[in-house]
N, C-alpha and C positions, 0 to 999 in steps of 0.2 A: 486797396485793402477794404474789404468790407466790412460796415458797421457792425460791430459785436453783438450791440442790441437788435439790431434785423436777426441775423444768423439766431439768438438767442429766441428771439418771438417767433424764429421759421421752427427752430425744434422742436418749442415750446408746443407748436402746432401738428407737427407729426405723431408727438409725441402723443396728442388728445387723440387723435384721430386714429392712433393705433388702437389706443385702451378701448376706443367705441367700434372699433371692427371686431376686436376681439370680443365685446360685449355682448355685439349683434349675433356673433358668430358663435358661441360658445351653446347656446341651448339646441342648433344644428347638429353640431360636434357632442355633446351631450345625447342625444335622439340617434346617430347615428351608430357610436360606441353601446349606446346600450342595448341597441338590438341584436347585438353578437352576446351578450350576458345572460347570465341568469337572473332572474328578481333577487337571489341572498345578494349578490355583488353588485348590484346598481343600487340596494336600501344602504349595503357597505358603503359607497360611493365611487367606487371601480371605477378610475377613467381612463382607463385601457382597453383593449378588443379580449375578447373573447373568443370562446370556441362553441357557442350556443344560437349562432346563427340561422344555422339548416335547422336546428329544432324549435326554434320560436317562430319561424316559417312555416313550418310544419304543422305546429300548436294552431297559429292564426290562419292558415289557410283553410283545416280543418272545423275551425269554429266559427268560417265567414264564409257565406256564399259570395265569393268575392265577384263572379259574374255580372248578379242582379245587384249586389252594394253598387257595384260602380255603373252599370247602365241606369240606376235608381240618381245618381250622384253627377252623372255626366248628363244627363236628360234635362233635371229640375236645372242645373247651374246652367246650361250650353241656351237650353230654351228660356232660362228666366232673365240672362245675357241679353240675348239678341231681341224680346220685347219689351226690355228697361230700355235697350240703348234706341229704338225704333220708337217708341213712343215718351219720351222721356225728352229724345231729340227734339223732337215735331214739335213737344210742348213748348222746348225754349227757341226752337227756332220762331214758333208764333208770338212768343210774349216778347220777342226783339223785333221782329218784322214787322209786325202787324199795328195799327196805333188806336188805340181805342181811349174813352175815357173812365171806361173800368179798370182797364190795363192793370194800370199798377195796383190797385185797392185788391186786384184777385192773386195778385204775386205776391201780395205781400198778406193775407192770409193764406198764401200755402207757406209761405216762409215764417208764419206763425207756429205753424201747424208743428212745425219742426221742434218747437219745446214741450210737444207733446210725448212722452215715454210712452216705449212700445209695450210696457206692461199695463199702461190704461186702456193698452185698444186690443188687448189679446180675446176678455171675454165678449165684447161684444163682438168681433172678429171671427169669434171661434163660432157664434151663435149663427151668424150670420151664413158662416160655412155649413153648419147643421141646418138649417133651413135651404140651403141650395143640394143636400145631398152628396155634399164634396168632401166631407172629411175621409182621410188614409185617402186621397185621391193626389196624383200630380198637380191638379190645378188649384188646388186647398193651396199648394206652398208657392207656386207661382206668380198668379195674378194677384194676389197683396202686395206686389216687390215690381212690378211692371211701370209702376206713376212714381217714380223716386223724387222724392223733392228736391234733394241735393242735387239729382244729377242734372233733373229739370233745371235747377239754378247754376250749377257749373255749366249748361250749354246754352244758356244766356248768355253769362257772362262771356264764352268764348265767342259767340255768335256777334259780340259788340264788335270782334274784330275784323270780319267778314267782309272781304272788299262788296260793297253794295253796287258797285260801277256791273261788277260778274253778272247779278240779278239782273240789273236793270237791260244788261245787252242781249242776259238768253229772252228777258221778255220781248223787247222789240225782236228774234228769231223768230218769236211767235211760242216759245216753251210754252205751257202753262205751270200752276204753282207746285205741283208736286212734281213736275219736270224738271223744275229748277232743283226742288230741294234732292232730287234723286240722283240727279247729272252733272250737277253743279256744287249744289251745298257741301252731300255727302263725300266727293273725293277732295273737296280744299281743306275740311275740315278733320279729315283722316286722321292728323294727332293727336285733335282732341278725342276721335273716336278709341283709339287706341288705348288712350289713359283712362279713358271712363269703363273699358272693358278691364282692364286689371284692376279698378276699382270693384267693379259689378259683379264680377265672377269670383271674386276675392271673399266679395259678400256673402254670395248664394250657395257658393263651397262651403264655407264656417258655419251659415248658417246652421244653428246648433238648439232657440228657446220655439220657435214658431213649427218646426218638423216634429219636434219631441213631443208638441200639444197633438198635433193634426195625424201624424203618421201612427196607426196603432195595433200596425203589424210588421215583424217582421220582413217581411217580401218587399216593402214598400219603405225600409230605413235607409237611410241615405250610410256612407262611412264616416261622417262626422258623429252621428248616432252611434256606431257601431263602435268607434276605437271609446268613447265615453262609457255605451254597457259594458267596456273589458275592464273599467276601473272601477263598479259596479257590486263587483266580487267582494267575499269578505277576506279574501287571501290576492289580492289581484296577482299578477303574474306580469311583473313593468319589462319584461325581454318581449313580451308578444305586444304589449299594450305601444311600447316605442316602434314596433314594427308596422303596427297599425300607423302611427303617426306619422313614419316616413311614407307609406301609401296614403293617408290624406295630404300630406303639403307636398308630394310632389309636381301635381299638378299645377298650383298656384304657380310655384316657380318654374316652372314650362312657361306657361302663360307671361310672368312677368319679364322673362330673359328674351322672349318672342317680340317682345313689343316693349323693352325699355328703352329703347332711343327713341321710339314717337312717344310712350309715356312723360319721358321728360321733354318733352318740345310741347305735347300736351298742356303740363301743367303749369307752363311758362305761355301759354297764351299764343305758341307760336305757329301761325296762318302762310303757308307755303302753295 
């Protein structure tokens, strides 16, 4: 017969873990109903489907050059990904490998740096950009997001796991250093590649305060821009505005369902 208080602490447990799916889940479910409505019924709070779907598609595809939003939007995020996680890598793979005795005194001025808010470094950032000729340009929102200190220090910290015997046998092969790290490093370390991509892309997608400053045309707004100028309006229209939203967080969750079983091995440290 089993303990009453187990059985009572196991429901006790479902039971939380229901309320917070349902938590998590409810502003999905919310985004999703209301793009079938109209704005009077979702300010009502209508949380049922409607029959305004084809026409808030209609409304939003017309008001979005949806072509260039998303080649604007898959460009910055896809290429701002792949040179966060390329040199972001490198960085913590050196401040683990490599032994110096600035070492740590330089890692731990970039992990100062981190209590720095990104509103103290916008004007001088932004100036910086206007003196290089880059502002409304793709590289104005790119290269600021390439050196990430977090993720630099998350691939430390994972890199402490790294069987080192690996190194040491491609070097007597004769690899050299970027050998190793290319043929060696980069596929053992795959998980945590994985989880720092749905962290990074996660980033570059939302990004929402540093596109708004630099981006200052049309042609060139990404769709996180774009569903925020729909709420802009003095009468917004939230049937198109939530249509919008479902074409910005689609892709995150592409991305995160792609790769949630190495994200979570990722961020458990775990080295295969």
């Amino acid at each position: 017969m089993s303990n009453p208080l187990a059985l009572l602490g196991r429901v006790a447990t479902y039971l939380l873990l229901i309320v917070a799916a349902i938590i998590s889940v409810f502003p999905f479910f919310w985004m999703a109903v209301g793009a079938t409505n109209i704005s009077a019924d979702i300010i009502k709070g209508k949380a049922s489907p409607g029959g305004a779907l084809i026409q808030n598609l209609s409304v939003f595809f017309n008001s979005v050059d949806m072509p260039r939003i998303l080649f604007n939007s898959f460009l910055i995020a896809g290429l701002g990904t792949a040179l966060t996680l390329l040199i972001s890598s490198l960085a913590g793979y050196g401040f683990e490998i490599f032994r110096s005795k600035f070492r740590e005194r330089i890692f731990g001025g970039l992990l100062l740096m981190l209590s720095v808010p990104f509103a103290a470094l916008m004007i001088p950032l932004f100036i910086m950009m206007a003196n290089f000729k880059m502002i409304n340009t793709y590289q104005a929102i790119i290269l600021p997001t390439v050196a990430s200190i977090f993720i630099i220090f998350y691939f430390r910290q994972a890199t402490k796991a790294f069987p080192h015997e690996l190194r040491d046998a491609a070097r007597i092969d004769g690899l050299k250093e970027w050998q190793i790290f290319l043929y060696v490093y980069m596929p053992v370390m795959r998980s945590t590649y994985a989880a720092a991509t749905i962290i990074v892309f996660m980033a570059n997608w939302n990004n929402y305060l540093w596109p708004l400053i630099v981006l200052q045309t049309n042609e060139m707004k990404t769709l996180t821009l774009v569903v925020a100028g729909l709420t802009s309006a003095y009468t917004p229209d939230f049937g198109v505005v939530m249509v919008g939203a479902i074409f910005a967080t689609l892709p995150t969750l592409v991305i995160f369902f792609l790769l949630q079983r190495r994200f979570v091995e990722g961020m458990l440290g775990a080295v295969k």
